[in-house]
N, C-alpha and C positions, 0 to 999 in steps of 0.2 A: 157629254151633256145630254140631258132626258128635257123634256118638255110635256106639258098635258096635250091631249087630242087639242085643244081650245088655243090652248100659247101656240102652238106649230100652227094650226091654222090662222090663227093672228100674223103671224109672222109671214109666213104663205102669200097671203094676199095685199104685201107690199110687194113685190117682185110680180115682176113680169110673167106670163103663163107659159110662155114659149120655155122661160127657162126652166121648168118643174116638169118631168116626168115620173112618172107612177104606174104600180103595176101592186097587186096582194098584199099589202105589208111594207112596203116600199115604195118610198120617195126618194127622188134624186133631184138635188138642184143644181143645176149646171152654171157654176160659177167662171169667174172671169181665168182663176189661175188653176181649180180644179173640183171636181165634182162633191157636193156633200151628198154623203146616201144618210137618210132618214129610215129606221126600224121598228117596228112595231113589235113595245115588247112583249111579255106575258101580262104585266103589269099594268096591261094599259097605256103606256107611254112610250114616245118616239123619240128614241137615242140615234146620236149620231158619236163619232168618233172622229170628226172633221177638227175640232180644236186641236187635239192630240194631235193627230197627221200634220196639218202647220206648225205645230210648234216644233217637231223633230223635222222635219224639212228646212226650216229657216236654221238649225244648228247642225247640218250637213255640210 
């Protein structure tokens, strides 16, 4: 899932600050059952791979 600079930071600032850590290009939101990391692409846009990771975790 990709999102613009704008959606991510929309998103962002429903959650709690304690839970977002950041560093270059990365964002991590530390969730209740596991971490999403947010990536800055080439493109401009911040992809995470968190969907995917849940959905093969819950058919394990």
């Amino acid at each position: 899932m990709c999102l613009t600079a704008e959606a991510l930071a929309l998103f962002l600032n429903l959650l709690n600050p304690e839970m977002i850590s950041s560093e270059a290009g990365r964002i991590t939101v530390h969730a209740t059952e596991a971490d999403a990391v947010w990536v800055l692409t080439a493109e401009d846009e911040w992809c995470t791979m968190a969907p995917q990771i849940d959905r093969m975790a819950r058919f394990d």
